[in-house]
PQR file with spaces between the fields and no chain letter, atoms N, CA, C, O and H, PARSE charges and radii, in Angstrom:
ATOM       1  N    UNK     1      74.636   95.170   86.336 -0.4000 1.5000
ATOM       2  CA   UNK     1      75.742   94.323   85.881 -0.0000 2.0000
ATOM       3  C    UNK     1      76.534   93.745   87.059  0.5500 1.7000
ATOM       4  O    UNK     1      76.983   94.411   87.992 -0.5500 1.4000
ATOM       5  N    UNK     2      76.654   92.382   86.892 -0.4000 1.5000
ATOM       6  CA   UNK     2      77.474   91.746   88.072 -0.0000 2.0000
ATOM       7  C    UNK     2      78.983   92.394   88.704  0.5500 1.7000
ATOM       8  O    UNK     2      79.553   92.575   89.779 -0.5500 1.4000
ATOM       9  H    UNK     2      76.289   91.841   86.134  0.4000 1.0000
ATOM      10  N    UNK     3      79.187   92.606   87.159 -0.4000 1.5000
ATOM      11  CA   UNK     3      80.826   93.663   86.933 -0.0000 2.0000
ATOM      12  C    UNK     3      81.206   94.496   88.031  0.5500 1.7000
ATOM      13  O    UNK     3      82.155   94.432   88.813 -0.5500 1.4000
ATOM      14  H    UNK     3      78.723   92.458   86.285  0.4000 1.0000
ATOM      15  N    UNK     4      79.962   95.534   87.878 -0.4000 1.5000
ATOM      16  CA   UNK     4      79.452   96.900   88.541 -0.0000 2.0000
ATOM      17  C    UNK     4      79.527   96.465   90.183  0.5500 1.7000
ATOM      18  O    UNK     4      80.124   96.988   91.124 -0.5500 1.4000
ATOM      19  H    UNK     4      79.191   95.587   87.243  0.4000 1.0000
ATOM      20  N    UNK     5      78.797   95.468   90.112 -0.4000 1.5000
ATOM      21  CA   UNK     5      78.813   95.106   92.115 -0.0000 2.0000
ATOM      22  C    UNK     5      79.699   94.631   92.248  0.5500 1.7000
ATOM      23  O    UNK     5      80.209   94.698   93.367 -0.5500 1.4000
ATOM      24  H    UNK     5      78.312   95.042   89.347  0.4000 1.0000
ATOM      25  N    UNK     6      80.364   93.899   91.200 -0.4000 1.5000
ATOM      26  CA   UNK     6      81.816   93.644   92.021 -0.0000 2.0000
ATOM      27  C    UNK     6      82.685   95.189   92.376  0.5500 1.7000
ATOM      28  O    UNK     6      83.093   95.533   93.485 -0.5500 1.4000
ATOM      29  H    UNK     6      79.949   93.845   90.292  0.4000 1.0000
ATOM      30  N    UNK     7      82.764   95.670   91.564 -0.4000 1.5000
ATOM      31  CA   UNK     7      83.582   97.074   91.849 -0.0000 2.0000
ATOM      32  C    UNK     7      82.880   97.461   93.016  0.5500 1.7000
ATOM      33  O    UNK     7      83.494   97.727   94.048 -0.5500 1.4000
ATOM      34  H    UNK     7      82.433   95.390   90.663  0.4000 1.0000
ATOM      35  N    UNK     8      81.993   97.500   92.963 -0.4000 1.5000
ATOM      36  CA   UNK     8      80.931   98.363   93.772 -0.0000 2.0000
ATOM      37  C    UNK     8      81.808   97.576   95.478  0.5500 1.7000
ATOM      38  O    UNK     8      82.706   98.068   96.161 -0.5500 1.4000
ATOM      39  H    UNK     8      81.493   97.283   92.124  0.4000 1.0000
ATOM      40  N    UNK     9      81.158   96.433   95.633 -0.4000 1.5000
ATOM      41  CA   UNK     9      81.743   95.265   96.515 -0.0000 2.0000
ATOM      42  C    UNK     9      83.137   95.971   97.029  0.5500 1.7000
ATOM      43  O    UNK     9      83.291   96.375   98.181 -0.5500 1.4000
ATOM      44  H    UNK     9      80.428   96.034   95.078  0.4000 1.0000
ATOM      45  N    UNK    10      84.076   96.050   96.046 -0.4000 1.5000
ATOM      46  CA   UNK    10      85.364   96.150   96.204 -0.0000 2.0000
ATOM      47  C    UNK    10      86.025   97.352   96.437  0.5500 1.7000
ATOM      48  O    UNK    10      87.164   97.569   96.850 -0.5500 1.4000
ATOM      49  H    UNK    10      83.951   95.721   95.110  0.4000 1.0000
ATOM      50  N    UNK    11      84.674   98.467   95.937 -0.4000 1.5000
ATOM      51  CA   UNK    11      85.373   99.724   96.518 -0.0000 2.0000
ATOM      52  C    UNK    11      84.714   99.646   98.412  0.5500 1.7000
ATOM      53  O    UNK    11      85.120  100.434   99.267 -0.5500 1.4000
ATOM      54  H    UNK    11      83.749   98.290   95.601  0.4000 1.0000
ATOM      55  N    UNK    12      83.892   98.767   98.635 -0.4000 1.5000
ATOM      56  CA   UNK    12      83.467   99.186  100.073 -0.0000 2.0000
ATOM      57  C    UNK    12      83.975   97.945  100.936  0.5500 1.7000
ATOM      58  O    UNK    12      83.521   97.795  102.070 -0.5500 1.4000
ATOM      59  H    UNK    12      83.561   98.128   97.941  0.4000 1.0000
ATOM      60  N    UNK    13      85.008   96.963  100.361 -0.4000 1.5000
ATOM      61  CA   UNK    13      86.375   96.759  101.007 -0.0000 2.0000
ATOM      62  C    UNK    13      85.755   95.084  100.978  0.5500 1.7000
ATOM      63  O    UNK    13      86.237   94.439  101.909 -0.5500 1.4000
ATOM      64  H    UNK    13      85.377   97.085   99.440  0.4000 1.0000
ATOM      65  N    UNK    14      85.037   94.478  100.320 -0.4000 1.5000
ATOM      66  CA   UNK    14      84.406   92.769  100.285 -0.0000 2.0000
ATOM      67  C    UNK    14      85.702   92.492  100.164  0.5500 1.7000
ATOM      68  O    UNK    14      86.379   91.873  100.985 -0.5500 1.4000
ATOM      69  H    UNK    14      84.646   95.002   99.563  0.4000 1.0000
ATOM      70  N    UNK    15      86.174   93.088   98.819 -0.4000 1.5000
ATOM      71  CA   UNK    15      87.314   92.094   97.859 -0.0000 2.0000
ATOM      72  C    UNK    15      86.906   91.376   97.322  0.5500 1.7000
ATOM      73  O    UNK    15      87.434   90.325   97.684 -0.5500 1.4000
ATOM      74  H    UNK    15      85.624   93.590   98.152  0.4000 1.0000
ATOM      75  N    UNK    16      86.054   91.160   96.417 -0.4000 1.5000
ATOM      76  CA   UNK    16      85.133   89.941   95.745 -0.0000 2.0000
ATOM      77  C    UNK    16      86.715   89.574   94.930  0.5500 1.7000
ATOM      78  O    UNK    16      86.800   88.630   94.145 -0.5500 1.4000
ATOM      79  H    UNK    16      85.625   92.013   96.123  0.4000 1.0000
């Protein structure tokens, strides 16, 4: 789920 990589993204500091 796109959802998921965003969190995912955002817990390892992207900031999507």
């Amino acid at each position: 789920d796109p959802l998921n990589e965003e969190r995912r993204a955002n817990r390892y500091g992207f900031g999507l």
